[in-house]
Steps between C-alpha positions, in 0.01 A plus 500: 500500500800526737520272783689449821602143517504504846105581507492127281466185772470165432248235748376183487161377434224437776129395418372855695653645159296279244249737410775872454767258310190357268392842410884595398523165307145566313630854404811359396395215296261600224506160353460285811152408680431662841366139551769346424730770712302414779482158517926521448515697805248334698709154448750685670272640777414124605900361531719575816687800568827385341315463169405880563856612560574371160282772307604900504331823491679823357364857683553836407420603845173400560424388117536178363743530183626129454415134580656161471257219622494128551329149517598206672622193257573143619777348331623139527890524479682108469209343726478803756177778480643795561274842504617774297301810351431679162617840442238697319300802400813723576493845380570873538299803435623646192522812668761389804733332212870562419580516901607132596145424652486157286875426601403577884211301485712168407756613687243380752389208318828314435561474876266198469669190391158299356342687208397447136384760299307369179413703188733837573508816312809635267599760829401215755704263328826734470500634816497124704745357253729841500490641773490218819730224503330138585211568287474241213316448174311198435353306227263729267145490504422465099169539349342244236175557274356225312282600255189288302254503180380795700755783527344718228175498668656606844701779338179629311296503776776705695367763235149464540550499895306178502566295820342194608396237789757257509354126595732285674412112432441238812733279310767473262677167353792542275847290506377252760455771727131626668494806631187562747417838572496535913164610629580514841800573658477192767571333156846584564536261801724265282739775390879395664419626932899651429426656159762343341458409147833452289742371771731792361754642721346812539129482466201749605272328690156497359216318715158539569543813732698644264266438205194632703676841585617557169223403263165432724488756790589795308320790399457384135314216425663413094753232594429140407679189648557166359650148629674341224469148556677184306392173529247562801798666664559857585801630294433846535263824456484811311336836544337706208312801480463761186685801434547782288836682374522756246096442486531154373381250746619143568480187704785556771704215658476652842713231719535124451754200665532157359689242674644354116658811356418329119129561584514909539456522174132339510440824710546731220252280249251467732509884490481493193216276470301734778617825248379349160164356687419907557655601167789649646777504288824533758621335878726681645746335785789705689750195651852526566526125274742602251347307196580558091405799352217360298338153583224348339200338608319703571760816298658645828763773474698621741562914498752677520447653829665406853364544780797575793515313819737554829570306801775581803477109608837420294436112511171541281663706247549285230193247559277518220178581760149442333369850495143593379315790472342415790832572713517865645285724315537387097105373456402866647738739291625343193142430347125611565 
């Protein structure tokens, strides 16, 4: 296909173009839910018109060949909440590729000074680090599976295609900790009012609102919060839900925060406890934690893979952020 690059323009977003820029992103992304699509763009639809100027839209004239989107993020920076955005779902049609449409596009982007973009491809990742100066790597996402007395089963019933109801108990005591499974989201009410869990100095704020957007009004309905409380005190929560890689399915570690650091780990066995009640044999949690490779109780092993973060707000670049899959879009593309 030959092309005239001067037929190739670049806009920004505006909610009037929801519904042409979710077809594109459909067609584009075999792997991705149009639910999921949808509600990305329609969390940008509902923020202000400088959140809007911060996503892109690639034409070939009057087609759609390229997109770079965004969601808002607050982030708590040494005691101050400042409002950032994600940079996600960005991609070009396979077809328009090889003429500088991706470089154009963050030409565009990096003229914004408060962006994170979590879980980037290979290309993604080379062209922000390469090619545009003030763009910064930070801390890896890595991914850890424990596994339990029922791994075999999982993997054989990858096989037989068997899948199964998952039930998520009301209650679960282990190290000293209860975790209560939140029926209602009012529940919530005695979450920190600033979000602020870890008194780190950079922190993403995580409070009711932000809990109810993310796991309870959404289009699917699989995500299961906890508080984690210590000595009749809140000390934390967690989020679970199961997944599926590869056709093996597993208890996920969603999100969590606990205020003491030493009790994170109670996260991943009460996981564990949830996976081997269903006679699932693997949890699966994506963190950007750098533990040991293997750690025991339950067996937990981290793999090889990293996942690549950037930022272009220098003073957060080497803060070890707590990053979940939860952040920008890892719970909706790394896993089923």
């Amino acid at each position: 296909m030959k092309i005239d690059k001067h037929d190739i323009s670049i806009t920004t977003y505006k909610p009037k173009l929801h519904n042409a820029l979710l077809s594109f992103m459909i067609s584009q992304y075999e792997n991705r839910s149009s639910e999921y699509l949808d509600w990305w763009l329609t969390n940008l639809d509902k923020e202000s018109e400088q959140l809007w100027n911060t996503a892109f839209i690639a034409y070939y004239k009057d087609e759609i060949i390229g997109c770079y989107t965004s969601n808002p993020i607050s982030i708590n920076i040494n005691g101050k909440e400042v409002t950032m955005f994600y940079g996600g779902n960005a991609i070009v049609n396979p077809k328009f590729r090889g003429y500088g449409i991706g470089k154009r596009i963050y030409a565009e982007v990096f003229k914004h000074n408060n962006r994170i973009s979590i879980g980037l491809t290979a290309a993604s990742y080379a062209i922000q680090t390469r090619k545009f100066n003030g763009c910064f790597p930070i801390h890896d996402i890595r991914v850890y599976v424990s596994a339990n007395i029922y791994s075999l089963r999982s993997i054989i019933n990858k096989f037989t295609n068997k899948t199964q109801k998952v039930l998520f108990p009301d209650n679960i005591n282990i190290s000293g900790c209860v975790f209560s499974k939140v029926k209602n989201v009012e529940e919530l009410d005695s979450f920190p009012a600033n979000g602020i869990w870890l008194n780190d100095f950079v922190e993403l704020k995580r409070d009711k609102e932000w809990l109810r957007n993310r796991f309870v009004d959404i289009y699917r309905k699989d995500y299961f919060i906890y508080t984690i409380h210590k000595n009749d005190e809140l000390s934390g929560y967690a989020v679970f839900r199961k997944g599926k890689m590869y056709g093996v399915e597993f208890v996920s570690i969603v999100d969590f925060r606990c205020k003491d650091i030493t009790l994170e780990k109670t996260v991943t066995k009460a996981a564990n406890v949830i996976a081997k009640k269903n006679k699932i044999g693997f949890t699966f949690c994506m963190s950007s934690r750098l533990h040991s490779t293997i750690r025991l109780a339950p067996f937990t092993i981290r793999l090889r893979k990293k996942i690549k973060n950037v930022t272009v707000v220098e003073k957060i670049k080497d803060e070890r952020v707590l990053f979940t899959s939860a952040d920008s879009n890892l719970d909706f593309v790394y896993y089923e």
